[in-house]
Residue frames as a rotation matrix with the C-alpha (Angstrom) as fourth column:
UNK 1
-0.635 -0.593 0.495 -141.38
0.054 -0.673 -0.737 196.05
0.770 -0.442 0.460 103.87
UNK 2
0.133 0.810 0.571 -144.43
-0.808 -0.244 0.536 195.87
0.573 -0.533 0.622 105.95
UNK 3
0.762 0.198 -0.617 -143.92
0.044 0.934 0.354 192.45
0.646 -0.297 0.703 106.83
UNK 4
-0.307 -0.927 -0.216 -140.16
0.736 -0.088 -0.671 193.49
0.603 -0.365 0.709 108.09
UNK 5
-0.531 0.045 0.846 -142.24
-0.704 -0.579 -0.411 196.66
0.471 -0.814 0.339 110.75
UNK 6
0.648 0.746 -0.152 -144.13
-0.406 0.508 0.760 193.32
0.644 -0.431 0.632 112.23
UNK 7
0.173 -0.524 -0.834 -140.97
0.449 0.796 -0.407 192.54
0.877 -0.304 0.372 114.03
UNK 8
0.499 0.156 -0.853 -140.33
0.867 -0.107 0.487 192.37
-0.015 -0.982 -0.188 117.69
UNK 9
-0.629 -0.764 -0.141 -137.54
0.776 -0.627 -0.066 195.42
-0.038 -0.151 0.988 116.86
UNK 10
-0.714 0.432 0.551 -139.97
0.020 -0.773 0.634 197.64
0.700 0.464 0.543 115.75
UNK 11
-0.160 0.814 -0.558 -142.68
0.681 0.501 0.535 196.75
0.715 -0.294 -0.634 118.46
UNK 12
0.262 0.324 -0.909 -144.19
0.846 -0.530 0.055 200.05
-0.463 -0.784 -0.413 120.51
UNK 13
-0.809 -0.587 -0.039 -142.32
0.452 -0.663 0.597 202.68
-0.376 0.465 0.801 117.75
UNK 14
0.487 0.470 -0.736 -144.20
0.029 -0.851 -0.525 205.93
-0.873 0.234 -0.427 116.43
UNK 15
0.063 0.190 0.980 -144.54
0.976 0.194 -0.100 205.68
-0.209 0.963 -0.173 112.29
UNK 16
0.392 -0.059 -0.918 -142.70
-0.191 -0.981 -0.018 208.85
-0.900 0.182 -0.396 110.84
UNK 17
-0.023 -0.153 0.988 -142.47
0.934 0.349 0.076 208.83
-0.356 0.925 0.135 107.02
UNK 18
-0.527 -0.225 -0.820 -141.68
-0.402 -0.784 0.473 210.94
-0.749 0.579 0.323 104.07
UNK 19
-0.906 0.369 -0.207 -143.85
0.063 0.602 0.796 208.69
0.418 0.708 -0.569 102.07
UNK 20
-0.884 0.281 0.375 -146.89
-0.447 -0.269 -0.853 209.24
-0.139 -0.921 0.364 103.02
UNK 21
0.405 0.706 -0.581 -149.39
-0.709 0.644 0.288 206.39
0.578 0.295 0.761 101.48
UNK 22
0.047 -0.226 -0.973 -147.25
0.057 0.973 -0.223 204.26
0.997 -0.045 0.059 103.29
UNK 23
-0.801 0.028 0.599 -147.93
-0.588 -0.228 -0.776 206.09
0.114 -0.973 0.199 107.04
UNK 24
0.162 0.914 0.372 -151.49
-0.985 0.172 0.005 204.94
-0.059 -0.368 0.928 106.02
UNK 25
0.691 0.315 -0.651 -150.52
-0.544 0.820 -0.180 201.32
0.477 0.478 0.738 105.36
UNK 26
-0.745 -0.604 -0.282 -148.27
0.062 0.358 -0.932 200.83
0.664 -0.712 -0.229 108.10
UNK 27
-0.521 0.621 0.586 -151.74
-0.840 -0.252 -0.480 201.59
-0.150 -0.742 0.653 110.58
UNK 28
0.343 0.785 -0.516 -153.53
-0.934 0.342 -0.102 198.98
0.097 0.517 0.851 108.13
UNK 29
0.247 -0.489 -0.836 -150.89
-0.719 0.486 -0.497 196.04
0.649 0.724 -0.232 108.39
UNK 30
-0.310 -0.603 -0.735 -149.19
0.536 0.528 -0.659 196.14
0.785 -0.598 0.159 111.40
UNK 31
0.324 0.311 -0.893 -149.55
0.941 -0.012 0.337 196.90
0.094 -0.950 -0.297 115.12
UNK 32
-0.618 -0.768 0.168 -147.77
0.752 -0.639 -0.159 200.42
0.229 0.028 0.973 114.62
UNK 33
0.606 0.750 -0.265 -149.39
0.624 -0.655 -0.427 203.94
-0.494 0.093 -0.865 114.98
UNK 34
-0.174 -0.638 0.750 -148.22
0.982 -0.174 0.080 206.71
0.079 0.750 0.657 112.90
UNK 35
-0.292 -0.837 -0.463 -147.90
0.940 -0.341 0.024 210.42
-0.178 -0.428 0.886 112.95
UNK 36
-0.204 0.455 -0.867 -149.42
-0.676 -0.706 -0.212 211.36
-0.708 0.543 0.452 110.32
UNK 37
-0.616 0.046 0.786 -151.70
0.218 0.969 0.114 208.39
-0.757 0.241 -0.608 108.04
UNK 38
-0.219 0.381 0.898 -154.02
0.863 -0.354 0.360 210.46
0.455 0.854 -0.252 106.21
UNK 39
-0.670 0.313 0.673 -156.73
0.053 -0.884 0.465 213.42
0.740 0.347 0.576 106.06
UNK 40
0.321 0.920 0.225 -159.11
-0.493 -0.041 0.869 211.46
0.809 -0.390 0.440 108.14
UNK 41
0.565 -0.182 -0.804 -157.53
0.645 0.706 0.294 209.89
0.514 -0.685 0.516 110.71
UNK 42
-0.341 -0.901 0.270 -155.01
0.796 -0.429 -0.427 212.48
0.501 0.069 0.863 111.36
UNK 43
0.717 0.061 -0.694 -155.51
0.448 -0.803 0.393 215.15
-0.534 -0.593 -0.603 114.46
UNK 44
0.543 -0.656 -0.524 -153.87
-0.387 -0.749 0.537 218.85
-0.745 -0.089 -0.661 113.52
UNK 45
0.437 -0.325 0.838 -152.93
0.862 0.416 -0.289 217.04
-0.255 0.849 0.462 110.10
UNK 46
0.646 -0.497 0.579 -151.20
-0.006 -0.762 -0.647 220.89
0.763 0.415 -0.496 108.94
UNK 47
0.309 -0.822 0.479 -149.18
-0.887 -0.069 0.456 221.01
-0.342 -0.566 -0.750 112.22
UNK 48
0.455 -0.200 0.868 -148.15
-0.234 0.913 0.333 217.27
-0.859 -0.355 0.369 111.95
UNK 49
0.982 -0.025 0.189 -147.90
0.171 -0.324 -0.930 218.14
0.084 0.946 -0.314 108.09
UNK 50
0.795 -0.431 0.427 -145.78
-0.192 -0.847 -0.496 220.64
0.575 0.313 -0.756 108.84
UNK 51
0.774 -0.258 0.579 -143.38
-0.473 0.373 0.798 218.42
-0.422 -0.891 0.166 111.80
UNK 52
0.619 -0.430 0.658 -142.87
0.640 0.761 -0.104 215.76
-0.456 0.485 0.746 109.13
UNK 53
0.546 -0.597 0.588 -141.17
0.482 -0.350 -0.803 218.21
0.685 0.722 0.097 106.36
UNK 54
0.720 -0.617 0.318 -139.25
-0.610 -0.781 -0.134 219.86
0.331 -0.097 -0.939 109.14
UNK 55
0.538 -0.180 0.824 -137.86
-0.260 0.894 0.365 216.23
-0.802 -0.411 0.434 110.15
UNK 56
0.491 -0.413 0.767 -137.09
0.854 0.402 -0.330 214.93
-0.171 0.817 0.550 106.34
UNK 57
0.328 -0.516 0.792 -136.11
0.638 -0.497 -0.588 218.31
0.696 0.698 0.166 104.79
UNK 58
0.505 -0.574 0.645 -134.60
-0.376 -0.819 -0.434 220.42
0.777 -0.023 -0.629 107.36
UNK 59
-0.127 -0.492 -0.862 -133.48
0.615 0.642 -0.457 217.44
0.778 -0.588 0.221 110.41
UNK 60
-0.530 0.343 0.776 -135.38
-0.702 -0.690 -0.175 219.03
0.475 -0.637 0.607 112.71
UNK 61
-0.733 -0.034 -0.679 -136.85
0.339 0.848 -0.408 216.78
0.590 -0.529 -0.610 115.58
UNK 62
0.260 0.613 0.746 -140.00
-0.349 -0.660 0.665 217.47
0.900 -0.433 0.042 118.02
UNK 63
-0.374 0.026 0.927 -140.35
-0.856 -0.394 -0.334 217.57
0.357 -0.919 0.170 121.39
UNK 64
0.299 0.802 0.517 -143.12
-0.837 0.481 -0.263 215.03
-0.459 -0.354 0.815 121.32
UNK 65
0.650 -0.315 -0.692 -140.79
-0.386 0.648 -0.657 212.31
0.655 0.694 0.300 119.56
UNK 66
-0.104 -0.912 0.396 -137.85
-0.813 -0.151 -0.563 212.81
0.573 -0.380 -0.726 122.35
UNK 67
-0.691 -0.073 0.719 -139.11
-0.615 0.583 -0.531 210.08
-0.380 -0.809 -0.448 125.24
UNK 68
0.470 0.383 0.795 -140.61
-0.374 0.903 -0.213 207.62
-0.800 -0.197 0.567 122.45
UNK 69
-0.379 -0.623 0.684 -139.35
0.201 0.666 0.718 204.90
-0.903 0.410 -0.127 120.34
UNK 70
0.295 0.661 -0.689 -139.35
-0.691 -0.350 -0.632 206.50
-0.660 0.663 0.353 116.75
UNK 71
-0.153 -0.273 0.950 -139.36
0.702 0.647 0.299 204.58
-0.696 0.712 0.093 113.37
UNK 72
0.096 -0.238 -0.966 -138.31
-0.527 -0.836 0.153 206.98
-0.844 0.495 -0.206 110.50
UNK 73
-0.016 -0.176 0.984 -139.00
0.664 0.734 0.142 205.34
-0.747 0.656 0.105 106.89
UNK 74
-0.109 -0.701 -0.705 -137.59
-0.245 -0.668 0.703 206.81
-0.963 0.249 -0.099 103.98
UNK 75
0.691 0.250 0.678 -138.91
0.468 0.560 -0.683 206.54
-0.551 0.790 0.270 100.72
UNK 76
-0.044 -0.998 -0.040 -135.51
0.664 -0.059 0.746 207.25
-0.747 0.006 0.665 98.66
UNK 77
-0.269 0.325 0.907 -136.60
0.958 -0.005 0.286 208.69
0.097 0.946 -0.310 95.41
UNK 78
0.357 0.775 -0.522 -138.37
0.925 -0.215 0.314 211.04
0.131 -0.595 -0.793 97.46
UNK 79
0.814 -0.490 0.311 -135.75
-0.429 -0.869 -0.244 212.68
0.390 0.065 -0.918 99.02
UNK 80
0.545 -0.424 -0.723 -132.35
0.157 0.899 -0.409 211.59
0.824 0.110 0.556 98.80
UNK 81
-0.334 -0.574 0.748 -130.81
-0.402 -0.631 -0.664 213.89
0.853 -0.522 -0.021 101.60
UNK 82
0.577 0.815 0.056 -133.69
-0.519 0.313 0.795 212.53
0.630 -0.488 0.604 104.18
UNK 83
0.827 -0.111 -0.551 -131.71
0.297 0.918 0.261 209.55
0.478 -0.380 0.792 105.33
UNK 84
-0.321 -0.902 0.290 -127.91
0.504 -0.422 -0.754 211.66
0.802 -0.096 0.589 106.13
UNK 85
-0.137 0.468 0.873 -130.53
-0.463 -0.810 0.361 214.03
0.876 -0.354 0.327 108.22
UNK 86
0.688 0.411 -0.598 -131.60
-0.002 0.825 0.565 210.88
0.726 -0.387 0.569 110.20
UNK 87
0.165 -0.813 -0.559 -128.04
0.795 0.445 -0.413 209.99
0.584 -0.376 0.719 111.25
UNK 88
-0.583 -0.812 0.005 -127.33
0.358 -0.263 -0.896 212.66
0.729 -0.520 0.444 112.74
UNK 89
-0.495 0.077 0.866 -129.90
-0.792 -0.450 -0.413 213.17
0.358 -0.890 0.283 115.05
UNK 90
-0.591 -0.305 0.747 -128.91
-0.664 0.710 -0.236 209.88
-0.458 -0.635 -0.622 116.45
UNK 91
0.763 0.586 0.273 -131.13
-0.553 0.810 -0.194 207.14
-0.335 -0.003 0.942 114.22
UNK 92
-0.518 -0.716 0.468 -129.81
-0.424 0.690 0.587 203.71
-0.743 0.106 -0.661 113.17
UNK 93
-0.253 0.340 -0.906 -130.57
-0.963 0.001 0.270 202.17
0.093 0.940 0.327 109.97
UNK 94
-0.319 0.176 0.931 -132.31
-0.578 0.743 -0.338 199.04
-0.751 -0.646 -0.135 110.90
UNK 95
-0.343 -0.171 0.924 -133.36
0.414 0.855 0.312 197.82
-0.843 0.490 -0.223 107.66
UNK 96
-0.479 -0.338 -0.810 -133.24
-0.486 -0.667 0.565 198.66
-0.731 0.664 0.155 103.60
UNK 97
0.045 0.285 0.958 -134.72
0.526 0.808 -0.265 197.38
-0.849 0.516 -0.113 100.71
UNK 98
-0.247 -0.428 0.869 -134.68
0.965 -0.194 0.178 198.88
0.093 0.883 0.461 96.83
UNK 99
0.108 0.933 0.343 -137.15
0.755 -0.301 0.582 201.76
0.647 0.196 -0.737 97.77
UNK 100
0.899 0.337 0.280 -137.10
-0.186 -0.284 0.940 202.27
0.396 -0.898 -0.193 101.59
UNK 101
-0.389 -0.835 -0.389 -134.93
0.309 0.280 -0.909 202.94
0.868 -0.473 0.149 104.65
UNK 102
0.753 0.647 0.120 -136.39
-0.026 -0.154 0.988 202.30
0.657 -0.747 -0.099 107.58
UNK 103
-0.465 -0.795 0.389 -134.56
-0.058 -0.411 -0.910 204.05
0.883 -0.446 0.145 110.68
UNK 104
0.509 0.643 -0.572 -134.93
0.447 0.370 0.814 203.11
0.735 -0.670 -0.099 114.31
UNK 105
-0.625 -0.602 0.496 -134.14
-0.197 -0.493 -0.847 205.52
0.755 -0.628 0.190 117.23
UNK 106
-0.276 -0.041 -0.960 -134.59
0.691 0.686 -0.228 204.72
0.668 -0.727 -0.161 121.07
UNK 107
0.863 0.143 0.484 -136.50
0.025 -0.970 0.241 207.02
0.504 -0.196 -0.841 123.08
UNK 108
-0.261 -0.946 -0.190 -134.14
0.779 -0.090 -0.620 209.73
0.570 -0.310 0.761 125.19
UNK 109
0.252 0.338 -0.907 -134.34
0.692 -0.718 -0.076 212.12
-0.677 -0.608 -0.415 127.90
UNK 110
0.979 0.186 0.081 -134.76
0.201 -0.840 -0.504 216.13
-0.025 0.510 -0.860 126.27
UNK 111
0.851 -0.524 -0.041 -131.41
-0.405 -0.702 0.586 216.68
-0.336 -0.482 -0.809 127.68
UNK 112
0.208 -0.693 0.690 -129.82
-0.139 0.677 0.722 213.89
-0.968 -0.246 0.045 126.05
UNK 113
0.962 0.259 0.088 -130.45
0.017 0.265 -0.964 214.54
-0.273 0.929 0.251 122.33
UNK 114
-0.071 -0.937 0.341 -127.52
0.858 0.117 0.499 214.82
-0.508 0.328 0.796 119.97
């Protein structure tokens, strides 16, 4: 799955996960940055904390996501609801495997969300 965020689709996108060993190992792999990667790396890690779970579990979106290219990966198991949340505020499943679903959304102007 790492080897599939080294493609040109994915290239300039902002690492949001519900998995969060794999925020840090998407920084380690590939050319990506992420959101939230650990304890130490991680500015305001409780706000950013607290972004992610309002993203996966309540499909809430920030501000600071709106005008860049996001990648949303989904560790199923996790939480199965996570991925329904996605869709509707406008990602595109871009690619799946047994585990993961990794979702790709284009930045947009504030005024244009869904």
């Amino acid at each position: 799955m790492l080897r599939q965020l080294n493609d040109e689709v994915f290239a300039g996108g902002l690492v949001v996960s519900n998995a969060r060993p794999l925020s840090h190992e998407v920084i380690v792999y590939t050319p990506l940055r992420a959101w939230y990667s650990d304890m130490w790396y991680t500015p305001y890690q409780e706000e950013r904390l607290a972004e992610l779970d309002a993203l996966f579990q309540d499909g809430r979106d920030i501000g600071d996501w709106c005008c860049r290219k996001m990648i949303a990966i989904t560790e199923r198991q996790k939480d199965r609801e996570a991925s329904g949340k996605l869709l509707t505020l406008g990602y595109k499943l871009a690619y799946e495997n047994i585990d993961y679903d990794i979702f790709l959304r284009p930045p947009h102007s504030r005024s244009a969300r869904p």
